[in-house]
N, C-alpha and C positions, 0 to 999 in steps of 0.2 A: 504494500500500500504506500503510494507516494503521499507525501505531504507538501507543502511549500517549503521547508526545512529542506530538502533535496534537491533542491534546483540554485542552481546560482546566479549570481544576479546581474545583469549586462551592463557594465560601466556603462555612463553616459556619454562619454565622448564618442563610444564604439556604435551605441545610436544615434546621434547627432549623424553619424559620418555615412549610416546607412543610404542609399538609394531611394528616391519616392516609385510610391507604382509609376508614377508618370516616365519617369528614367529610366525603367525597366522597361516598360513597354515599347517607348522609342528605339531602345536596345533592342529589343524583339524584334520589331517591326521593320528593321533594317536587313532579318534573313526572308528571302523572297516566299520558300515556304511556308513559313509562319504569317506572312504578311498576306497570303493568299487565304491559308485558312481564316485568319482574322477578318478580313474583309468580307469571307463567304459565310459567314455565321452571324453576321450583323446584326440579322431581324431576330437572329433568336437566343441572342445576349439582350436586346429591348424587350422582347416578349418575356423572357424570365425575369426581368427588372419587374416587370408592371403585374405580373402573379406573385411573385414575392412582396411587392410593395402591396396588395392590394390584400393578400394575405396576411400580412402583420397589421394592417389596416384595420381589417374584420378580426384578428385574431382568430383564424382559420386552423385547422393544422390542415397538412395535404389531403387527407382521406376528406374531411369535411368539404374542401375546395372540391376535391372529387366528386363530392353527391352532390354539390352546387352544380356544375357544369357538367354531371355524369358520365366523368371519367376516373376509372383509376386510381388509387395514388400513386402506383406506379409511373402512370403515365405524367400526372401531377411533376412526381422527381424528377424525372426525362426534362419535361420544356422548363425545370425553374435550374438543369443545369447550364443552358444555356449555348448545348454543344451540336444541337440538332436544328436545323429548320423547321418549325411546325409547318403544315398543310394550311392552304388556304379554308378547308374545311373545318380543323380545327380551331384556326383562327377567330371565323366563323361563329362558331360554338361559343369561344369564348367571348365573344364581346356580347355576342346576343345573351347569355346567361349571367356574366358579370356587369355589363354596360361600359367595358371598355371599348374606348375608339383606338383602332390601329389605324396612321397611317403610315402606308409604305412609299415610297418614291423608288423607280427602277433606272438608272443611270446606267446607257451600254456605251461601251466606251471602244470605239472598234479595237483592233488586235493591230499591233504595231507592223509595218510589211519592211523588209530588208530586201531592196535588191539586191542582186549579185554582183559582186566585184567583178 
């Protein structure tokens, strides 16, 4: 059994000197694969924003949201990690059952062309 007695405590200077998420993520964001999946998950890092917000809101737990919207909690867990696209169907579901508004904007950016040397 841990207690706080067994952990040691992080000089202040050693956190002061930490990295913000913001710095981290720019660091991320500079490896092309990471910055690709970051980009393609977009809608469903905002959607688990506004279930989780809307959840601590109501003081829901997942199962609860679940019989709100009539799904899951499993399913529930899935869109508040954030790592999946919901379905427009899903989407759907929830705004109609909750009364959130989603909007989405679809920005195509065509695909860069190299001619040949």
């Amino acid at each position: 059994m841990n207690d706080s007695s067994d952990f040691t405590e992080i000089p202040a200077d050693v956190l002061e000197n930490l990295p913000t998420n913001a710095e981290v993520r720019a660091e991320a964001l500079a490896d092309p694969a990471f910055r690709a999946h970051w980009e393609s998950t977009a809608l469903a890092r905002a959607v688990a924003i506004q279930l989780v917000k809307y959840r601590a809101d109501h003081h829901f737990t997942q199962a609860e949201l679940g019989r709100t919207v009539g799904m899951h909690q499993p399913a529930i867990a899935r869109l508040e990690t954030g790592d999946h696209n919901p379905s427009f169907d899903t989407l759907h579901r929830l705004s109609s059952a909750l009364g959130i508004e989603f909007h989405i904007q679809i920005h195509i950016t065509p695909p860069s062309v190299v001619l040949g040397a």
